[in-house]
N, C-alpha and C positions, 0 to 999 in steps of 0.2 A: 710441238703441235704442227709447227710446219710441214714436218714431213710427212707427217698423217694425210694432212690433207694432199700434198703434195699425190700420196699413193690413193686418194680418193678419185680426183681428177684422173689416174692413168687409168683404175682398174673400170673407169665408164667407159670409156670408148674401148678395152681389152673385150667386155662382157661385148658391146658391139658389136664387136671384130669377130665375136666367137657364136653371134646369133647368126652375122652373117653367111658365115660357114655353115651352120646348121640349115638355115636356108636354102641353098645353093643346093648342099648335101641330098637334104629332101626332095628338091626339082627331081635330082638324077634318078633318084630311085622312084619318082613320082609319087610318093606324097603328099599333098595337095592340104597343106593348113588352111585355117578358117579365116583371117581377112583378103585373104587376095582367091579372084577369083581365076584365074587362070597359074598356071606352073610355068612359065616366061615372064608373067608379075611375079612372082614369088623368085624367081632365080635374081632379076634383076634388082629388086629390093633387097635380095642377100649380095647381091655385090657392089648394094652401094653403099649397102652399113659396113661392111670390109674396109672398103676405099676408105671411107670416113676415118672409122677405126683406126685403122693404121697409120693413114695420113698424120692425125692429131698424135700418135703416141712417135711418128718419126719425126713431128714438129719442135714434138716436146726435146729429145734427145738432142736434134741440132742446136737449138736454142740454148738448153743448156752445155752442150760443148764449145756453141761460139762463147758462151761466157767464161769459159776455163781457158779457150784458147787452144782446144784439143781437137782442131777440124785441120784439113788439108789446105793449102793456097786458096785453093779455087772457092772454097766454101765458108773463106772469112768476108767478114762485112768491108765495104768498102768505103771508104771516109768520104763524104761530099764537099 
């Protein structure tokens, strides 16, 4: 059951990550979706659902490789 949800938590910020690309995608090709009134709201609203996105799904993987113990020097936690 863990891991279900585990793969629930990734695949929201993945779907995110991948509106924000559509987003972005739209600007270029000018596009222009229904809540944002300008194509420079709309790009910048798809690059921050991206940031977002990804941030949390690269958050997730360091967090769980600091727990295995499978990161580099520089990216293990340091004792206080």
């Amino acid at each position: 059951m863990g891991r279900v949800i585990a793969l629930l938590l990734l695949l929201i910020p993945g779907i995110l990550s991948g509106y924000g690309i559509k987003l972005m995608r739209d600007m270029l090709f000018g596009k222009l979706l229904s809540p944002f009134p300008y194509l420079w709201m709309q790009f910048f609203a798809g690059l921050l659902f991206f940031i977002l996105g990804l941030g949390f799904i690269a958050g997730f993987i360091l967090h769980r490789d600091r727990k295995r113990n499978q990161v580099q020097e520089r990216f293990r936690q340091r004792k206080r």
